[in-house]
Residue, then its C-alpha position, 0 to 999 in steps of 0.5 A: x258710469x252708464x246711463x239709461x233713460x225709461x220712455x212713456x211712450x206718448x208717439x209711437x212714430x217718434x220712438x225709432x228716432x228717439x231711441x236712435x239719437x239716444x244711443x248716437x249720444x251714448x244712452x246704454x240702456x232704454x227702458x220702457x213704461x207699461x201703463x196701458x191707460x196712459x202710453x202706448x204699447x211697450x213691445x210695440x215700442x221695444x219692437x221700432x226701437x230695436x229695429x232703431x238701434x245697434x248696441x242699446x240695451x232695451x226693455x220694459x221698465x217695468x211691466x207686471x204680473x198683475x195685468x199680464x200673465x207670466x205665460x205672456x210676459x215670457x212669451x214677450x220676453x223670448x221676443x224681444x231677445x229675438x229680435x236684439x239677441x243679446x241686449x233685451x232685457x225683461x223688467x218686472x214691478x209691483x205695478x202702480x199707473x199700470x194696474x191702477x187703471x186696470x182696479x188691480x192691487x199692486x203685486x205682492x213681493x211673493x208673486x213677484x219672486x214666483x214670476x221670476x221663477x216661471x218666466x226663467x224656466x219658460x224661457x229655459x224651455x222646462x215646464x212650469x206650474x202656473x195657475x195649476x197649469x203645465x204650461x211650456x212655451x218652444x220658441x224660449x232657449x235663450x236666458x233674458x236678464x231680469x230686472x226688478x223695479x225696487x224701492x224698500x229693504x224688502x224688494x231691494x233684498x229680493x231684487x238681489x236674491x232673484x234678479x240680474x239688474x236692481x232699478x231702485x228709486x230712493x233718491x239722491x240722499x248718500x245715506x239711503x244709497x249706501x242702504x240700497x246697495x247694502x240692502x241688494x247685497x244681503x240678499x245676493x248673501x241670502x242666496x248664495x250669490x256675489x253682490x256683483x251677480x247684480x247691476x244696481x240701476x239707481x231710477x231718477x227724474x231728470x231734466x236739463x236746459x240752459x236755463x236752470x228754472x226751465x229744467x226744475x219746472x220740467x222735472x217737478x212732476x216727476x218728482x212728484x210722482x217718485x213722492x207718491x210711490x216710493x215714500x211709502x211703507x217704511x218711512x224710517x228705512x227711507x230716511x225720511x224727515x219726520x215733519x213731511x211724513x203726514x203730507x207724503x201720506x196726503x200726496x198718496x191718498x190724493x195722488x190722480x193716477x190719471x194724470x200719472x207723469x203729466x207735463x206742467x202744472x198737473x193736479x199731482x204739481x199744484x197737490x204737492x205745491x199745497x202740501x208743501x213739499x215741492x221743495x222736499x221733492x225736487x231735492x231728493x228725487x231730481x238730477x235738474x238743472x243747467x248741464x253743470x248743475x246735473x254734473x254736480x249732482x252726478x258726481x255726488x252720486x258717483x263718490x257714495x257708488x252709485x255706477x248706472x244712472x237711468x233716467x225718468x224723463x217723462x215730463x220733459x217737454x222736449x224728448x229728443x232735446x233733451x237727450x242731445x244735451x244730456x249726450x253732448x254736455x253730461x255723458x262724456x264727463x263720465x265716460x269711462x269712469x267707474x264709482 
């Protein structure tokens, strides 16, 4: 198996250390958050965590095409690769925290599948219609791989149609994994390509400590967060229990987006407490607890072929620990393992 983590970048001074230690302890893959209200640039810190690391594969998870131009997010993209040639890697998203803020709505698929489209043929170096605009961009030649942040049958599908990486955040439930993988590799099918053409990403809460209270207290608003966003649209799809669908719509009309990822007790931690749904939430959306307890929960996610596992750790209250434990404790039992 491999694993990733996705950094909101709240120091930039400590991401050269960060993402250093990460790949010591055998993190593959680093993604970065874009939410310019509530972390700091992503390049910038895509910038020190190239300079940072050897091997690690790094990029945005995830920016958008609404607070950020296709011409912008290819020229960022073709970057990027010059600087870790080989291992960037440019995700893309319909946005939530990050357009929020800015009073923009969420991308729609269609806009998404068309910013696939320009940013590959910028970075080919062909010229591209954007905006009833010829626009080329020299300093491209290099292919960047593509990641699509995706959470329902209709991304997933589009995620294997057009992207070279699917991130999808649905859980732990071996029912909706299994739907997830299936969902990509139909739309692999519906565009002529193998399944395999693309690396399914599952995106989770995660938190571990020695004590298992400490770690489930840590991950909580996390798991709140993934709530919110993902348990919406086509609940019925996403295997949802009848009985929380009401308060899950609740958790999303009362959601705060300006304390999006917080630490602690957050008005989105005590919203998610009043509604009753805390317990639904760490269940489904957390790899938490002691190192066995994250053991366990990784090996059932292995037996229904989940392969790559990236990380939210974004409410952790210590980064670099954290990293160290999951390497030396979780990692090295899968090492080499495939699902």
């Amino acid at each position: 198996m491999r694993f990733g983590f996705m950094l909101f970048t709240r120091d930039l001074h400590a991401v050269g250390d960060v993402a250093r230690l990460a790949e010591e302890r055998g993190f593959e893959l680093i993604g970065v958050a874009d939410s310019p209200a509530l972390t700091f640039d992503p390049y910038m810190a895509l910038t020190l965590a190239a300079h940072a690391t050897d091997r690690a594969r790094i990029g945005t998870a995830v920016t958008n095409p609404q607070t950020r131009h296709p011409l912008i997010i290819a020229n960022l993209a073709a970057s990027l690769e010059a600087l870790a040639p080989g291992r960037s890697f440019l995700g893309l998203g319909t946005g939530w925290s990050g357009v929020r803020h800015a009073g923009a709505p969420e991308a729609r698929l269609e806009t998404l599948a068309s910013t696939v489209r320009q940013v590959r043929g910028l970075l080919a170096g062909e010229a591209v219609e954007i905006g009833g605009a010829t626009v080329t961009m020299p300093i491209g030649g290099r292919a960047v791989p593509i990641l699509l942040a995706a959470s329902g049958p209709k991304a997933l599908r589009l995620a294997g149609a057009v992207a070279d990486i699917a991130l999808f955040n649905l859980g732990t439930v071996p029912e909706v994994l299994t739907d997830a993988l299936g969902w990509i590799g139909e739309g692999a099918a519906s565009a002529g390509r193998t399944p395999t053409a693309i690396e399914p990403w599952l995106f989770i809460p995660a938190a571990i400590s020695p004590d298992r209270v400490t770690a489930l207290e840590e991950v909580t608003p996390a798991t709140v967060s993934s709530g919110a966003y993902v348990l919406r649209g086509d609940l019925a799809a996403k295997r949802v229990p009848p009985d929380v669908e009401a308060r899950l719509g609740e958790l999303f009309r009362e959601y705060q987006f300006g304390e999006h990822l917080s630490r602690g007790q957050s008005s989105n931690y005590r919203l998610a407490e009043r509604l009753g749904l805390t317990e639904y939430l760490l269940e489904r959306f957390s790899i938490a607890g002691t190192p066995e307890d994250c053991c366990r929960t990784i090996e059932r996610l292995r037996a229904v072929g989940i392969a790559n596992v990236c990380f939210n750790l974004g409410t952790v209250n210590d980064l670099m620990g954290t990293l160290d434990l999951f390497g030396r404790e979780v990692l090295p039992a899968f090492a080499g393992s495939l699902a």
